[in-house]
N, C-alpha and C positions, 0 to 999 in steps of 0.2 A: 647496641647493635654491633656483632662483631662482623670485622671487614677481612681480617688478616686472613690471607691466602684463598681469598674468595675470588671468582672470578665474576669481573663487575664489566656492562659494558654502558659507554655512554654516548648518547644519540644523539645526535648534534652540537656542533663547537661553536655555538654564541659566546658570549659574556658569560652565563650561569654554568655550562658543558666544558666550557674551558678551565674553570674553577673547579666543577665536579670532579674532572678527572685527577688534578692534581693532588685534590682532599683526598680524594679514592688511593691514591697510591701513597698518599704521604702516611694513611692506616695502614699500608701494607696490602690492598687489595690488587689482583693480579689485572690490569684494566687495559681495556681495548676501545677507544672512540670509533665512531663510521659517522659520518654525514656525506652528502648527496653531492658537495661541492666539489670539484677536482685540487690534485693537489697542490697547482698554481694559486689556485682561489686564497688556498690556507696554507701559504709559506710564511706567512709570519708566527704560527700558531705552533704547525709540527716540529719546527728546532727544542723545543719548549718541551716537547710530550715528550719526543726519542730521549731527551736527554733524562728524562725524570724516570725512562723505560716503560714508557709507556705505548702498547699496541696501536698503530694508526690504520685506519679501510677509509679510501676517500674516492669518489668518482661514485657512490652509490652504497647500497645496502646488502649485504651479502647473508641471505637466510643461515648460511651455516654458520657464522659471527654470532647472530643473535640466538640459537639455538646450545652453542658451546660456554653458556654463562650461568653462573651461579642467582645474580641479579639483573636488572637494566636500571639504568638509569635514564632517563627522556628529557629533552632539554625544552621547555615551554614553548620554543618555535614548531617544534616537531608534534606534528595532528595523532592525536593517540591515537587513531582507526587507520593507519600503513599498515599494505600488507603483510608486512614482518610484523609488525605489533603483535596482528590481530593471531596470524598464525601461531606464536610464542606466546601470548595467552591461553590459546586450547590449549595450548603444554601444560598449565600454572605456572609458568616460571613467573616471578615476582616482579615488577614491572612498576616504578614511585617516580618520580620526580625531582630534583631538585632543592625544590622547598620542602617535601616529605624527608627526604635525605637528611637536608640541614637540622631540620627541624629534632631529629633525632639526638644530634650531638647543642644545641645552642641552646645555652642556659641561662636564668634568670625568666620574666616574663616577659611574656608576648602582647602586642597589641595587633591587629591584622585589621586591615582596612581594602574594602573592596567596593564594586561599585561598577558600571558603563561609564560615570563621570564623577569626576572631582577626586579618583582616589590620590593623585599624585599633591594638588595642593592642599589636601587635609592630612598625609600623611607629612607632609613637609612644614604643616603647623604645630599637628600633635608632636611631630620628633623636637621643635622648639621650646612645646612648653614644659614637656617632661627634663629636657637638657636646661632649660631658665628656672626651674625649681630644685634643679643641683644635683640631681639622682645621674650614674651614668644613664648614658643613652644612645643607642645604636639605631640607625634608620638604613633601608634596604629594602630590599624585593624587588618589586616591578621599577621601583623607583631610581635603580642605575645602579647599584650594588648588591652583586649578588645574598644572599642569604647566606650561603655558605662560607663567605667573606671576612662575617661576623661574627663564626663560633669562637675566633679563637681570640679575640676581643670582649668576649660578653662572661659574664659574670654571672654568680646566684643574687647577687643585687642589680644584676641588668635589665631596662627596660629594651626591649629590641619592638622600634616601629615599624612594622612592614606593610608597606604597598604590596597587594596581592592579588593578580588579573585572574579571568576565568582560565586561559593556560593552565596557569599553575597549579590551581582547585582542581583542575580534570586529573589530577594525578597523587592526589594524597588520600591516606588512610588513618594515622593515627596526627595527623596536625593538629594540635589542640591550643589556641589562641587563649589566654584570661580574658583578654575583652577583642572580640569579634564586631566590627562595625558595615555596615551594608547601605551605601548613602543611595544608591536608586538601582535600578532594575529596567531598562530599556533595550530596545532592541540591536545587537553590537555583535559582530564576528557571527556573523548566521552564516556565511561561507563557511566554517571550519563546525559549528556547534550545530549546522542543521536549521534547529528552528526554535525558536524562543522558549518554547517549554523546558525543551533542553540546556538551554543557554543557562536559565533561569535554577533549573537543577543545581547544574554545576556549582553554580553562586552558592548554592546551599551550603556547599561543600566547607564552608568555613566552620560553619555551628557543628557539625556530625559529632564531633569528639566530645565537643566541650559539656560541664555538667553542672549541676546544680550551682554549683561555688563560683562559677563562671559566667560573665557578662558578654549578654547580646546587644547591640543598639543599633537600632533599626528605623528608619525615614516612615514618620506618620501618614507623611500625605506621598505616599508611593506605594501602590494597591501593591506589584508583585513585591516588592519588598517587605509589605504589609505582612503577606501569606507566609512569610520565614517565619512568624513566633510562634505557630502551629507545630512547628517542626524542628524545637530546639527544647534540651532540658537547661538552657543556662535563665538567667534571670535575664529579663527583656525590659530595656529601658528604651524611648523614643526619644525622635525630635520632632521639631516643627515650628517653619517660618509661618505658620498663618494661625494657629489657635494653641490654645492652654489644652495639658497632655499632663498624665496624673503623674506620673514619674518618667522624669528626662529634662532635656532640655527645653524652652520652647520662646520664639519672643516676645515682649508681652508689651503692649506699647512700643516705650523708645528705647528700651534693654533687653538684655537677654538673662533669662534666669536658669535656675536648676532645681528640680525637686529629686530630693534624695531617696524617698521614698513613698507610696500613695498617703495621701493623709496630712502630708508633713509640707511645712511652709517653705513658700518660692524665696530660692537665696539667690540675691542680685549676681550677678557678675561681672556684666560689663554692659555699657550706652550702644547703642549699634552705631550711634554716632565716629565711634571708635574703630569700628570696620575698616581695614583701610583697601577693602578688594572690592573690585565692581561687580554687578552684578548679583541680584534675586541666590543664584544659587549659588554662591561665595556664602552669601548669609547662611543658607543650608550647611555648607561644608563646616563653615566654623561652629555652630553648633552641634554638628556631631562631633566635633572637635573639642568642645565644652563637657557634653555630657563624658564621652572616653576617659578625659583627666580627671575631672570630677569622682568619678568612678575609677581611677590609678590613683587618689589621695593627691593630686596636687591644689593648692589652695583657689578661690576664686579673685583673691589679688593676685596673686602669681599668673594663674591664663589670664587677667584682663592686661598686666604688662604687656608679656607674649605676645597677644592677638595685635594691640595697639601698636607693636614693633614690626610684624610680621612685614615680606613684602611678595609682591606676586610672585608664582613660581616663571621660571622662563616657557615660553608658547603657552601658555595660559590664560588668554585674555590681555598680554603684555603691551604694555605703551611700547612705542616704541620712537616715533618724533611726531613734528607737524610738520609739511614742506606747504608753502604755499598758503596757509593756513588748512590746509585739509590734514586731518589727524588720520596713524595710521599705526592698525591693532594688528599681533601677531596671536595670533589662537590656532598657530599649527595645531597644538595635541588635539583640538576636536574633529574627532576622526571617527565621529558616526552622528546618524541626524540630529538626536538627542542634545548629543552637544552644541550645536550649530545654531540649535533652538535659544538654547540659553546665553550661547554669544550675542543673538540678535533682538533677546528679551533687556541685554546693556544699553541700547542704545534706542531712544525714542523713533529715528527715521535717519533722512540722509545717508544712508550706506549704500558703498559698493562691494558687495560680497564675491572672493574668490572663493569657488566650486569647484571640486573636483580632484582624481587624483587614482588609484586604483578602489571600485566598487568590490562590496562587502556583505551583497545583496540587499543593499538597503531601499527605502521608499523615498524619494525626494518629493512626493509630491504632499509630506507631512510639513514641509518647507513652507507650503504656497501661502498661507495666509500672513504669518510674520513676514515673507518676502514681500506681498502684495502692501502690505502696510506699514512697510520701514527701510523695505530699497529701492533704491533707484535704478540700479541695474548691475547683472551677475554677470559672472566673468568667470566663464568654464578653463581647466583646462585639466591635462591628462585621461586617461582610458577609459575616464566612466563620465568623461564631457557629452557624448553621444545621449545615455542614456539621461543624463541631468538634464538636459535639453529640451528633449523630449516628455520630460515628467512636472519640467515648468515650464511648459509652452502659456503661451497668450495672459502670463501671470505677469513679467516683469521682463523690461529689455533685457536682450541675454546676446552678449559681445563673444565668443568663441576664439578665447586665446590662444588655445593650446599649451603655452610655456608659463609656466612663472613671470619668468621675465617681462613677456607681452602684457602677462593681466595686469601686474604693477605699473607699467608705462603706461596703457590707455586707462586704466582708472586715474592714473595721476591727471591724465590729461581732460578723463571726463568730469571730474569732482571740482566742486565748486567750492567756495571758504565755507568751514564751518560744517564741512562734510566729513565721513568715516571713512577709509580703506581698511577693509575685513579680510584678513584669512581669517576662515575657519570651513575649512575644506569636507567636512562630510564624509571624509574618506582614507581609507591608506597613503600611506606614502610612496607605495615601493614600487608603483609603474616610472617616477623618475627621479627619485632620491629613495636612499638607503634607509630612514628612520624618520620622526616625523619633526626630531631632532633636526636633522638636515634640512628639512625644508625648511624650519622657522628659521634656521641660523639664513638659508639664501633670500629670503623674503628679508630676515632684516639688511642683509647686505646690501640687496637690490633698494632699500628704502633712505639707506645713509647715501648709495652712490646719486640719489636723486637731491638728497639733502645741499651735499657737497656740491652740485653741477649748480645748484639754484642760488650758492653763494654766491 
């Protein structure tokens, strides 16, 4: 892809847009960023661009910016249907992403893992066991590093693991992954994607490229994830925590195995005994995490080290202490219903579950039966309290925090020994923290400041 004396513009200045631009110019590409934030917002960001000469538009979108470019580039926060997009589309001007970008220049192969949940703690196992069987290894994407991060790190002997959200997928063309993983398919970001059919497209968007020589692996017991091996030329391998599956992963009693191919005999890998993450769908993630390596050459001693070392990713289901004798879990990242499901599939009963945060149009009333039968009582807070409220009425006591802070002090005070405190919030972050980063780190704060007061 030649860049030099092209004119490139890039849409928004996150983490991944901030990177673009500098990659863009560092080719030679003549480059202009705009995003919507004013230029107070992003004073730490513009000293950075001007000096690299690089064009800055901030306080909004200016159609003739995006209309005077050879390229664009779109920063995964940014909804591809603005109306500058859409207008600059009827143009054909060319229009990729980030990870389409990168994806261009970074070398070696690919593993891409996607998914509504688990892609971050199965990408942050895959990237272990590939880097514990000695090969380099690069991990990135959704997972906090950008992709374009990594080209000038990676190698024709690089494995690069990426975490890879539906954002990103809404904007690539020729991305083409060696092994493409899909751990489930649930309802998630229907505010930006519309409606599930749609969503579930997008997902697709991993397989489009890849061909015959290239590996899919795909969750058995998850119907729309199911529907991808219809719609892919790579070889399709599965998993699955509940029955034997002719090629893939699957567990079978008290271990987990691998079949290499249909026909051919279940090679051990490791006791599930050895799991060391909580919860049903942990078991799922590490077994798509078995069959990917399995299928990248690394040994089945090598991932049962790996796995048996691994440790939670952070807001993932994470311990975090006991005060009082009541335990209390940090599951920020489950940030749609799906997940919230599977946080409360951890634990037999005794929970007090924090809800809420910015709504995503999701259904809380898919909630009510696991709540009805494993809490004790919810504890709203943030902008979409209103509607959670209303969607589990007469299912289970529901306290109306509003803060953070509240829901942690009155669960502390309603919980008995030997009880749960649950974030796992159902929702965005961004009606009153910045990432969902943010709120885990304040939720554990607020859980040590209770530790420390009870010394």
């Amino acid at each position: 892809m030649e860049l030099k004396n092209k004119r490139v513009l890039v849409v928004g200045l996150g983490k991944s847009g901030m990177s673009a631009a500098l990659f863009l110019r560092e080719r030679g590409a003549k480059v202009t960023v705009s995003d919507t934030r004013s230029a107070a917002n992003l004073a730490t960001e513009i000293p950075a661009l001007l000096d690299a000469g690089i064009m800055v538009e901030t306080g909004g979108h200016g159609l003739l910016t995006f209309r005077r470019q050879d390229l664009i580039v779109v920063s995964p926060g940014v909804p591809y249907d603005t109306p500058e997009l859409k207008q600059v589309r009827a143009f054909g001007l060319p229009i990729i992403g980030e990870l389409e970008l990168a994806s261009r220049f970074l070398q070696g192969q690919v593993v891409a893992i996607t998914g509504s949940n688990g892609k971050t703690t199965t990408t942050a196992l895959l990237g272990k066991i590939f880097a514990d069987a000695g090969g380099p290894t690069l991990i990135g994407g959704n997972i906090g590093t950008p992709v374009i991060d990594l080209i000038a790190q990676s190698t024709p002997q690089t494995v690069s693991v990426l975490e890879v959200s539906s954002f990103q997928l809404e904007t690539v063309a020729e991305f083409r992954p060696r092994i493409a993983v899909v751990l489930n398919i649930t309802p998630d970001h229907l505010d930006r994607h519309g409606t599930f059919e749609n969503y579930a497209t997008i997902k697709a968007h991993i397989t489009a490229q890849q061909t015959p020589e290239d590996f899919f692996v795909l969750n058995a017991e998850d119907k729309p994830t199911q529907m991808l091996a219809a719609r892919t030329k790579a070889q399709v391998f599965w998993f699955s925590g509940r029955r034997p599956i002719k090629q893939g992963a699957f567990a079978h009693g008290e271990s987990i195995v691998f079949i290499p191919r249909e026909g051919a005999k279940p090679e051990p890998v490791l006791p599930m005994t050895e799991i060391p993450l909580k919860g049903a769908h942990n078991v799922e993630n590490v077994l798509a995490a078995v069959c990917a390596a399995r299928l990248g050459g690394v040994s089945a001693e090598s991932i049962r080290a790996s796995v048996a070392a691994f440790r939670a990713v952070e807001h993932r289901l994470e311990f975090v202490t006991t005060v009082h004798g009541v335990l209390f879990f940090n599951d920020s990242k489950a940030t749609n219903v799906d997940a919230t499901k599977k946080a409360l599939e951890a634990f037999p009963g005794g929970v007090h579950l924090i809800l809420g945060g910015k709504d995503k149009n999701s259904n809380y009333t898919e909630l009510a039966d696991l709540i009805r039968a494993r809490v004790k009582t919810v504890y709203t807070i943030g902008s979409a309290a209103e509607k959670i409220e209303r969607h589990l009425a007469g299912v289970v006591k529901i306290v109306s925090a509003g803060t953070l802070d509240a829901a942690v002090r009155q669960a502390a005070e309603l919980a008995a020994v030997g009880d749960v405190v649950l974030l796992a919030p159902a929702c965005s972050s961004f009606d009153q923290f910045t990432s969902y980063e943010h709120r885990g780190r304040v939720f554990k704060d607020l859980v040590k400041q209770l530790a420390d007061a009870s010394v």
